[in-house]
C-alpha positions as CSV (number, residue, x, y, z in Angstrom):
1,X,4.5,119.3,50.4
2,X,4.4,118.3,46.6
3,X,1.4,116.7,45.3
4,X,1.4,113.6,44.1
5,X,2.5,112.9,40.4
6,X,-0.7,112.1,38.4
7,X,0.9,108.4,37.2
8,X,1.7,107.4,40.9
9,X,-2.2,108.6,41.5
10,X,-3.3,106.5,38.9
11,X,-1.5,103.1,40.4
12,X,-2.3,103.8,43.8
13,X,-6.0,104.3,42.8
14,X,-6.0,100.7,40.5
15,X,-4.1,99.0,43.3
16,X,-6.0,99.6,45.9
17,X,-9.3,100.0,43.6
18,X,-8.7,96.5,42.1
19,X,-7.9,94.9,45.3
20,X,-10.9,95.8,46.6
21,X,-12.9,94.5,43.5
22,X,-11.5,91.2,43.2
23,X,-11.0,90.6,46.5
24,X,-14.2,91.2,48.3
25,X,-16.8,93.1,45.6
26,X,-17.0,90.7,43.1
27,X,-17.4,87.4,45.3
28,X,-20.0,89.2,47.2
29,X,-21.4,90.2,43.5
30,X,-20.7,85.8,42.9
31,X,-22.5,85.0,46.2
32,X,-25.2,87.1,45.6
33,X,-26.2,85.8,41.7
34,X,-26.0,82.5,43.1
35,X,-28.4,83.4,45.7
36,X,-26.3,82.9,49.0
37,X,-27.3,86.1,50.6
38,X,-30.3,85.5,53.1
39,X,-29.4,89.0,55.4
40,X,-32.6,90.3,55.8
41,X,-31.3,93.8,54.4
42,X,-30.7,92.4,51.0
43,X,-34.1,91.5,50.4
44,X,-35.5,95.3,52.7
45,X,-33.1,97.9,50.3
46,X,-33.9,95.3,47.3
47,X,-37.7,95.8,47.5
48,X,-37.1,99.8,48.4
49,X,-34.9,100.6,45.5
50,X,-37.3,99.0,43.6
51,X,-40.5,100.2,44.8
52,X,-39.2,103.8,44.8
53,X,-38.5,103.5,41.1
54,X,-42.9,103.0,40.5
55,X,-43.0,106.6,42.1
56,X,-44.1,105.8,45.6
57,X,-42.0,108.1,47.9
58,X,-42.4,106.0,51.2
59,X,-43.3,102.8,49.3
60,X,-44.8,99.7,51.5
61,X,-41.8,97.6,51.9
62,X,-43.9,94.1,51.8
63,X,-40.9,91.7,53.1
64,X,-40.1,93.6,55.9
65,X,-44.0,94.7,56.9
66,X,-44.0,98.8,57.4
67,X,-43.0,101.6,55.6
68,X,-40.1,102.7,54.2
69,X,-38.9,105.9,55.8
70,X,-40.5,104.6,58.7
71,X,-37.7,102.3,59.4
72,X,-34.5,104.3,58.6
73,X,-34.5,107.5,57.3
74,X,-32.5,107.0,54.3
75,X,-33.4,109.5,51.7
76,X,-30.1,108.4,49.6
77,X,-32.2,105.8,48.1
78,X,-33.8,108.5,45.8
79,X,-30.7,108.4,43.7
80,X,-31.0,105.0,42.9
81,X,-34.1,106.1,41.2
82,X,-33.0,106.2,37.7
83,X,-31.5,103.2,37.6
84,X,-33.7,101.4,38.9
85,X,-36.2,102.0,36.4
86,X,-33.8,99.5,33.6
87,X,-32.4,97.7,36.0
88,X,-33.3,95.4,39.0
89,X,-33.2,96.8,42.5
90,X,-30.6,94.3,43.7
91,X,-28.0,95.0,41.2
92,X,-29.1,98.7,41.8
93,X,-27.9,98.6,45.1
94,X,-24.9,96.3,44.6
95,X,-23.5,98.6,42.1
96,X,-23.7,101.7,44.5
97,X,-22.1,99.9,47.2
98,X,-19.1,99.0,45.2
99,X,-19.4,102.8,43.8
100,X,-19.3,104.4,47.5
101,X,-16.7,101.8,48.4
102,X,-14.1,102.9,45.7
103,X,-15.2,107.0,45.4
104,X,-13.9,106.9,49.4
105,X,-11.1,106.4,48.0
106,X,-10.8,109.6,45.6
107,X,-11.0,111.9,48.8
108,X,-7.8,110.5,49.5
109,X,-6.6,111.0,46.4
110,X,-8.2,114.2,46.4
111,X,-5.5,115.2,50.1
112,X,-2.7,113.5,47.9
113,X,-3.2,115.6,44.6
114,X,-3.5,118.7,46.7
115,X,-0.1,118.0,48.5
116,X,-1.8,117.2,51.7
117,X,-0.9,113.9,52.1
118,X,2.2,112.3,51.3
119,X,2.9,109.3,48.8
120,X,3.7,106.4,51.2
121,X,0.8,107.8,53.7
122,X,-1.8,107.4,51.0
123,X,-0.3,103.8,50.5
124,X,-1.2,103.6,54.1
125,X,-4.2,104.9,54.2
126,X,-5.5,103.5,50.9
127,X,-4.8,100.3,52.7
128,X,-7.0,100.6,55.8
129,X,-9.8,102.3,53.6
130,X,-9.8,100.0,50.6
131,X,-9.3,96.6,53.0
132,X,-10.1,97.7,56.7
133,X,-12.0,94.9,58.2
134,X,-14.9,97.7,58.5
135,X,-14.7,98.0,55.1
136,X,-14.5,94.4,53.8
137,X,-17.1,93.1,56.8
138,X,-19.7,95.8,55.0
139,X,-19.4,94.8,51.4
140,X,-19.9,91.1,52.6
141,X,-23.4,92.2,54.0
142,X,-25.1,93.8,51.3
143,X,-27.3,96.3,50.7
144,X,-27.7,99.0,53.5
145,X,-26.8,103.0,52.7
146,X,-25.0,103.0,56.1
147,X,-22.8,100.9,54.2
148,X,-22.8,104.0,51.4
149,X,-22.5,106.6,53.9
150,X,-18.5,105.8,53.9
151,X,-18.4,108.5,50.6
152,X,-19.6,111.5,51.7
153,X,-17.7,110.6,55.3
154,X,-14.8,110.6,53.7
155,X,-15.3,113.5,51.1
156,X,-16.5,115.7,53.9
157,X,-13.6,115.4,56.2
158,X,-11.2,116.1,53.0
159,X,-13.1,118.9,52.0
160,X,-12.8,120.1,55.8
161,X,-9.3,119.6,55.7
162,X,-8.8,121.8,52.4
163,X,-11.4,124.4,53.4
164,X,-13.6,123.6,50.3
165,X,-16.8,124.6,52.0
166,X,-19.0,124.2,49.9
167,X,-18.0,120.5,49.2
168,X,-18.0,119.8,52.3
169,X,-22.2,121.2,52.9
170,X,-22.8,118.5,49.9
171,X,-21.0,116.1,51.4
172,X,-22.9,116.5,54.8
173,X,-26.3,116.7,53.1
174,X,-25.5,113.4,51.8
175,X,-24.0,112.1,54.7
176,X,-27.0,113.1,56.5
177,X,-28.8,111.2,54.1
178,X,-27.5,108.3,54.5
179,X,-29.4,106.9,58.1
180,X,-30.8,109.4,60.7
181,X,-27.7,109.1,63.2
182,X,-25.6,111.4,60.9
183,X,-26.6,114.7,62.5
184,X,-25.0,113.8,65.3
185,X,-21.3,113.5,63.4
186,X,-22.5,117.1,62.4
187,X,-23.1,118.3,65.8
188,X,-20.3,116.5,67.1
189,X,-17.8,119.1,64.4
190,X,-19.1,122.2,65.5
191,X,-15.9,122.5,67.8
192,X,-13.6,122.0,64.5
193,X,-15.9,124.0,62.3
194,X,-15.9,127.1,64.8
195,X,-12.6,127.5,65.1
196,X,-11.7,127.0,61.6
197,X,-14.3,127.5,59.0
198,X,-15.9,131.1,57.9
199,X,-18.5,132.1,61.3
200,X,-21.4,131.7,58.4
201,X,-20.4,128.1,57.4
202,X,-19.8,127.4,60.9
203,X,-23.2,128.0,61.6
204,X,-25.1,126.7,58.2
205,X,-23.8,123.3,59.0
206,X,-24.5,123.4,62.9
207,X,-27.6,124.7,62.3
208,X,-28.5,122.0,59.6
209,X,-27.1,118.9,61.7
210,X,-29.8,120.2,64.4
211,X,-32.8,120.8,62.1
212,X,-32.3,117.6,60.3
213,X,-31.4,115.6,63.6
214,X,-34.9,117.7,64.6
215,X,-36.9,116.3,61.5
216,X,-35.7,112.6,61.8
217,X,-37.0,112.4,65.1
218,X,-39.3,114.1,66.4
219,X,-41.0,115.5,62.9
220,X,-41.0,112.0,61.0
221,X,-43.2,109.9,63.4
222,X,-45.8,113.0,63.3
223,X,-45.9,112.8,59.6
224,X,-45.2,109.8,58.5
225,X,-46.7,107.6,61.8
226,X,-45.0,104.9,63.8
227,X,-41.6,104.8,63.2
228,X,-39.1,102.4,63.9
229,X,-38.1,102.7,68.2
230,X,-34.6,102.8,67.0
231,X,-33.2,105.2,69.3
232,X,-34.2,102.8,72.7
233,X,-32.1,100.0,71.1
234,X,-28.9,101.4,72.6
235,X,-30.3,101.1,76.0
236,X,-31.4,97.7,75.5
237,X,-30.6,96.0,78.8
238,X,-30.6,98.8,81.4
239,X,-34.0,97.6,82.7
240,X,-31.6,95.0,84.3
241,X,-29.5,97.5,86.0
242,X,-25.7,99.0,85.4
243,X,-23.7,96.8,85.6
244,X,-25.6,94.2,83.5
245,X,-26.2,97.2,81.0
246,X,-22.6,97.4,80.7
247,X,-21.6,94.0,81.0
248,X,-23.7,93.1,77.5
249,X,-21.9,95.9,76.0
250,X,-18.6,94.6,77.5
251,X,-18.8,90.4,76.9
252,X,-15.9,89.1,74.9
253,X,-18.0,88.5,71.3
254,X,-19.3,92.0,71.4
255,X,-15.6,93.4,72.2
256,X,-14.1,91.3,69.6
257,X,-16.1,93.2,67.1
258,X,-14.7,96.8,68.2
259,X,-11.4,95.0,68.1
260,X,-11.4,93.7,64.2
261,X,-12.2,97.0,63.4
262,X,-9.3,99.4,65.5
263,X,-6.7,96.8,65.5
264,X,-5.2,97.8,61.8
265,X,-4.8,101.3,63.0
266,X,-2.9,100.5,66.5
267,X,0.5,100.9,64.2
268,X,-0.1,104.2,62.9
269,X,-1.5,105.5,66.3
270,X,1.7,104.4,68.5
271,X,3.3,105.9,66.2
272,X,1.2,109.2,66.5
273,X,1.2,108.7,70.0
274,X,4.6,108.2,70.5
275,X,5.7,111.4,68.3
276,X,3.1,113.6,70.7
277,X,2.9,116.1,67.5
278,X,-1.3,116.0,66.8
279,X,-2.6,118.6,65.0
280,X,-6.1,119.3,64.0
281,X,-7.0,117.4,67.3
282,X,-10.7,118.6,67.2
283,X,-11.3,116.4,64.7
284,X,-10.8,113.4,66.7
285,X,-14.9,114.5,68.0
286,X,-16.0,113.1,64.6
287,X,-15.8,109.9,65.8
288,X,-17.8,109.9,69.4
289,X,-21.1,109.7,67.9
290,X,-20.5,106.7,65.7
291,X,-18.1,104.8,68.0
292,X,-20.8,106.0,71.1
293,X,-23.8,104.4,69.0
294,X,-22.3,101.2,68.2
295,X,-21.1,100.9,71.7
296,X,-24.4,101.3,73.1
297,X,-26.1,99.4,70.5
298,X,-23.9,96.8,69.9
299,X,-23.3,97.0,66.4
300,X,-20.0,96.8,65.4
301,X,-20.6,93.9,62.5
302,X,-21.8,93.9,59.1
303,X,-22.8,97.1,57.5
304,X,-22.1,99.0,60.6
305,X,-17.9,99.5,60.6
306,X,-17.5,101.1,57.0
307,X,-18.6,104.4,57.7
308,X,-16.2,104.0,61.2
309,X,-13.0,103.1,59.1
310,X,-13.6,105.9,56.9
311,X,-14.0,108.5,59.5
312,X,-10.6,107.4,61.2
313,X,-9.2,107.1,58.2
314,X,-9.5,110.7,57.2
315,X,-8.6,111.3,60.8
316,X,-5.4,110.4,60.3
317,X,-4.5,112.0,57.6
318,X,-5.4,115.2,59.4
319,X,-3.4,113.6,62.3
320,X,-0.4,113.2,60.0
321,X,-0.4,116.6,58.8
322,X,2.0,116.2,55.9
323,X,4.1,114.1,57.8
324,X,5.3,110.3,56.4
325,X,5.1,107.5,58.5
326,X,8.0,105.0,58.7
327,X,8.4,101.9,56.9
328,X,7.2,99.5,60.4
329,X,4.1,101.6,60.1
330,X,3.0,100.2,57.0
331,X,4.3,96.4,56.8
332,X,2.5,96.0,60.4
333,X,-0.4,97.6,59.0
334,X,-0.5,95.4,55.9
335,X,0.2,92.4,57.6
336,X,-2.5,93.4,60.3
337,X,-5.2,94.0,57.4
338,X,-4.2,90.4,55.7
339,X,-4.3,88.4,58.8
340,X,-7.7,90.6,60.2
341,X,-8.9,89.8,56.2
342,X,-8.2,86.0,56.3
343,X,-12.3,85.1,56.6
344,X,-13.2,87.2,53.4
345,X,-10.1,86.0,52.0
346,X,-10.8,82.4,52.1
347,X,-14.7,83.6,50.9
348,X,-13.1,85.1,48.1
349,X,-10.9,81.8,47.3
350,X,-14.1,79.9,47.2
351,X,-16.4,81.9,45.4
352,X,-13.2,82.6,42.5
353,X,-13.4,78.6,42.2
354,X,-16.9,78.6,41.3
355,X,-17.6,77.3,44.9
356,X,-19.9,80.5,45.4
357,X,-21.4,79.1,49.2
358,X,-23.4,80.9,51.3
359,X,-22.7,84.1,53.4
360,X,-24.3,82.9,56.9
361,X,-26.0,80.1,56.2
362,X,-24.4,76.5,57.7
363,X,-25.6,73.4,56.2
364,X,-25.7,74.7,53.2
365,X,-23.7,73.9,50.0
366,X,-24.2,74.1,45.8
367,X,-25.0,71.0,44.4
368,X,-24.8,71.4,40.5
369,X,-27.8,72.3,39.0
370,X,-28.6,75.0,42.2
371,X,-28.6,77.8,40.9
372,X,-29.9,77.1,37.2
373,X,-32.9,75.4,39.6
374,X,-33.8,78.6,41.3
375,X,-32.9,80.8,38.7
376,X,-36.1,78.5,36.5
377,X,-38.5,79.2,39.7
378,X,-37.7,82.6,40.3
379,X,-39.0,82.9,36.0
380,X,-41.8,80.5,36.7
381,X,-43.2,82.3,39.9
382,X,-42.5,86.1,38.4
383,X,-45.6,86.4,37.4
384,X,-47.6,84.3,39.4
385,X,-50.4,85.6,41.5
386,X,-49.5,86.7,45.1
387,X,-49.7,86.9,48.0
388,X,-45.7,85.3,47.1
389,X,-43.8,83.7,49.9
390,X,-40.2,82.9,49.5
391,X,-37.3,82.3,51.3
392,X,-35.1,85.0,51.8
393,X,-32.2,84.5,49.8
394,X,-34.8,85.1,47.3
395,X,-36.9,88.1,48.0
396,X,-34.3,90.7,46.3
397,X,-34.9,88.8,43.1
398,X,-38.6,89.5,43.2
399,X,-38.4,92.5,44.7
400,X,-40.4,94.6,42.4
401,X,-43.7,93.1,44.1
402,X,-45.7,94.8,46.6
403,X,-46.9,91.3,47.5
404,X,-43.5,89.4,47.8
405,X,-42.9,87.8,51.4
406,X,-40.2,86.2,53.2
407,X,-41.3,82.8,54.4
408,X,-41.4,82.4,58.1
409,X,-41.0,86.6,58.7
410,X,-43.0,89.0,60.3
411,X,-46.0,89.2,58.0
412,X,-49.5,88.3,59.9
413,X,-50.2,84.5,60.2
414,X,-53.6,85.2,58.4
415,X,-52.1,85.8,55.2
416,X,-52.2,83.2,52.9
417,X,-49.8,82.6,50.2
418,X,-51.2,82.1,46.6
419,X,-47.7,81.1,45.4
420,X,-44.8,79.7,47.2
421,X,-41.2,79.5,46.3
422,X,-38.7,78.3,48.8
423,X,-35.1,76.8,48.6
424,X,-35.3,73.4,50.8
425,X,-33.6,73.9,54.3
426,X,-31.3,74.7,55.5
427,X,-30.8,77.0,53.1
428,X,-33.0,80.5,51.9
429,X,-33.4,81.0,55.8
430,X,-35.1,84.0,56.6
431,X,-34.9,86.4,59.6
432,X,-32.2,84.4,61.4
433,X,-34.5,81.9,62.2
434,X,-32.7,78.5,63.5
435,X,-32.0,75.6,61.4
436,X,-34.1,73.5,63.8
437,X,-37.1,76.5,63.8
438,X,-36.7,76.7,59.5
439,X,-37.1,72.8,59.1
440,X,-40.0,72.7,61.5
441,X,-41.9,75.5,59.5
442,X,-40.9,73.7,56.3
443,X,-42.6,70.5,57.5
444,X,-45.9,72.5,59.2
445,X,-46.4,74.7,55.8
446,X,-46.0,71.0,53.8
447,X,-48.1,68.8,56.5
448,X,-50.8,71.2,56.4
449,X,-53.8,69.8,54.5
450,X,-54.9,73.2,53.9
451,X,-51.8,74.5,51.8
452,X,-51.5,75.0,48.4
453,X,-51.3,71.7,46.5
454,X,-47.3,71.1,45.4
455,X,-46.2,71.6,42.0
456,X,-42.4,70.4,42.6
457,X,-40.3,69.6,44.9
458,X,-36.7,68.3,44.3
459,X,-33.4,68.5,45.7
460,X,-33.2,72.4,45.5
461,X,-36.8,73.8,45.3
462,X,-40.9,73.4,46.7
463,X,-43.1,75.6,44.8
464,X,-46.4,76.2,45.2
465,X,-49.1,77.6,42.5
466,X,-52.6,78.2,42.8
């Protein structure tokens, strides 16, 4: 097959590039200046990115009470260093979501510009990886590098599928780096890599999928101490039995999730299915550790389904093999991924109308003046001495502070605040506490007559200073 003429690269790449960015980045960029994000992992890779950047290397991660690389083992973060250092940690890790987002799409360029993948299949394909429900659910939820790890997914099954081995070992490093279940993809392509690759790659990247899956858990608790149980939460309910282990992991609301995210590919794979010609069929083992750990785990939201998308993605296009699906293949598809799309979509309405609203919260709405109100507290508290509490939607933006918590979270209830900043409920919740549960703390922390005497309290804000 041809490759692709360098023009029709270019459109594809700012269609489906610029889709993406107006369509979900930049409202999630909207909603997050306006201060609508209170998802716990905002303010957790916020406070990381920034701490990192003061030289730490497992810095004490204040909002969410441990360590660091005691909670995932996310080494990625390092390359946020840099920029970390003239920038804030929140727009640090904004920007390289939106960067991982759109170089995913470059491997697939990559296939197309080395004749590996037709036109109208990249259209396709661009389609599912650029506006997947995966894809557009994880950019909603910032920050988390599982969210990243949809890159070097995608650039290591392309450089698999072109035999660039040593592309493909950077790509797993990274990958790898990303959150400690990536060892397992790894593993999980030995049968591909065996009987394909050089014997010597074959076994570098086995052997450093084991040694790494090694290190991240059973060597890091040694070093570092206590790490995060992680690896019981996929058996979370089999101390009720079998069938209620498998009837959590089979209710309706969790399915529904694991439907949004295969239900834009179900053209393209009747089609596959129905032509019987499957090539590169190995491949297909990519997928059984990340679809078997958010089975288990129950995870198929948020920041959880990019990394998915991209894997099948690239899946396909080794299923394809050259070959150019028909016209059904993509208007189904399409009209799957707009009508699967139609909650971001309306987000995206909103937050284009100035109307940025929140990302979880109900209740909540943006009266004028919000965020110029917060925007004044968060300047006035900066610098103010800590201990800091604050709701959660705006931990990121004082996340440079190794004494910065998130009202109402899991920090000891001897700690007392110095300064408080919190956005009135029911708004600036903080770990998905209840609306009922966030307005009774809110009254207890104002009622007690041992609390910090209150500087202000208006429609939008209660701070505290000592």
């Amino acid at each position: 097959m041809k490759a692709a003429p360098r023009a029709q690269l270019v459109v594809w790449f700012a269609t489906w590039g610029l889709l993406q960015l107006v369509f979900i980045t930049v409202p999630t960029w909207l909603r997050a200046h306006a201060f609508g994000f209170s998802n716990y992992d905002f303010g957790i890779y916020s406070q990381a990115i920034s701490r990192l950047a003061l030289d730490p290397p497992n810095p004490w991660l204040s909002g969410r009470q441990l360590f660091l690389f005691n909670d995932h083992f996310d080494p990625i973060l390092f390359l946020t260093v840099p920029f970390a250092k003239v920038l804030p940690g929140a727009e640090v890790g904004l920007g390289f979501e939106a960067l991982a987002a759109l170089s995913s799409l470059l491997a697939l360029g990559w296939l197309m510009n080395e004749g590996r993948l037709s036109l109208r299949a990249g259209w396709l394909l661009g389609g599912l990886l650029a506006l997947g429900v995966g894809v557009t659910q994880a950019l909603g939820f910032p920050v988390h590098p599982t969210t990243w790890a949809m890159a070097p997914m995608a650039w290591l099954l392309a450089a698999l599928l072109l035999e660039r081995w040593s592309v493909a070992m950077v790509a797993l490093v990274l990958l790898f780096a990303c959150k400690e279940e990536f060892p397992f993809v790894g593993l999980a392509l030995a049968p591909y890599l065996f009987t394909r690759a050089p014997r010597r790659v074959a076994w570098a990247m086995t052997g450093l999928s084991l040694a790494w899956a090694v290190f991240a858990f059973v060597l890091r608790p040694r070093w570092f101490g206590d790490v995060m149980p992680y690896t019981s939460v996929p058996f979370r309910g089999a101390e009720r039995g079998v069938l209620e282990f498998f009837a959590m992991r089979l209710s309706p609301g969790v399915l529904a999730g694991l439907g949004d995210l295969v239900v834009a590919f179900v053209p393209v794979a009747a089609w596959l299915a129905w032509t019987r010609q499957a090539p590169r069929r190995e491949l297909l083992l990519v997928l059984a550790p990340l679809l078997g750990v958010r089975f288990f785990a129950m995870a198929w939201r948020d920041h959880y389904g990019a990394v998915v998308v991209a894997a099948a993605v690239l899946v396909v296009a080794a299923l394809l093999d050259g070959r150019t699906p028909p016209g059904w293949v993509l208007i189904s598809t399409f009209a799957l991924l707009i009508i699967t799309n139609e909650q971001p979509l309306r987000r995206t309405v909103k937050a284009l109308r100035g109307v940025q609203g929140w990302a979880a919260s109900t209740g909540c709405s943006d009266p004028p003046g919000r965020v110029e109100a917060i925007a004044r507290g968060l300047a006035a508290v900066r610098h103010a001495p800590g201990p800091l509490f604050v709701s959660g939607n705006l931990l990121p933006w004082l996340a440079e502070r190794d004494d910065v918590y998130a009202f109402g979270g899991p920090q000891p209830s001897t700690l007392a605040p110095r300064t408080v900043l919190l956005e009135r409920p029911p708004c600036g919740d903080t770990w998905a506490m209840s609306l009922a549960d966030r307005e009774a703390l809110y009254a207890a922390w104002k009622g007690n007559p041992r609390a910090v005497p209150l500087v202000v309290e208006d429609a939008v804000l209660a701070v505290q200073l000592r």
